[in-house]
N, C-alpha and C positions, 0 to 999 in steps of 0.2 A: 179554598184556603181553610186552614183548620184554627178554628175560634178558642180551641181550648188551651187555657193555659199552662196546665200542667198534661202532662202524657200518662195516664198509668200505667201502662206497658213499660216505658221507660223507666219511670220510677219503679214498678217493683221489680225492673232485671238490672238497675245500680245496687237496689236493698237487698235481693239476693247473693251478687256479688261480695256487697260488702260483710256480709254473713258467713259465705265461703272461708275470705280472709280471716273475721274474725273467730271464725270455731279454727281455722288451720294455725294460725298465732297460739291460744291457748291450747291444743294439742302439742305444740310445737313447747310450748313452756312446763308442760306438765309432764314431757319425754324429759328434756333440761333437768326439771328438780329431781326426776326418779334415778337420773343418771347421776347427778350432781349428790344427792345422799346414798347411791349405793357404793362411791369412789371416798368417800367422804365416813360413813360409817359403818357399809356392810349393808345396810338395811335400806332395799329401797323403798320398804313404804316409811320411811320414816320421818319423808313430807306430813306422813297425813296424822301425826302423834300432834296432841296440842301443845307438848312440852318444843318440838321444833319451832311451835310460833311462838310461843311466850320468849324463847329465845330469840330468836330472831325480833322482836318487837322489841326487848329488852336490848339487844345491839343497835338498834334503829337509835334508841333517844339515849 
């Protein structure tokens, strides 16, 4: 019978997993914004301008 509580094998092939998921989500969000400001202004890096955030924060509140 095995006495240990926790498994680390198991634990680090959920925490791998959940890694996978989470780099494929922000990839998957970072395609989104490049698409969404090249249909939008022509410019797809125009995510990465601090004047996009300021507006976008300035639209938030």
């Amino acid at each position: 019978m095995n006495n240990r509580i926790f498994d680390p094998e198991a634990i680090l092939l959920r925490l791998r997993k959940f890694g996978k998921i989470l780099l494929c989500l922000i990839v998957t969000m970072l395609i989104g914004a490049l698409i969404g400001c090249t249909v939008a202004s022509g410019n797809p890096f125009a995510i990465f301008f601090p004047s996009t955030w300021i507006h976008f924060f300035e639209f938030l509140n």
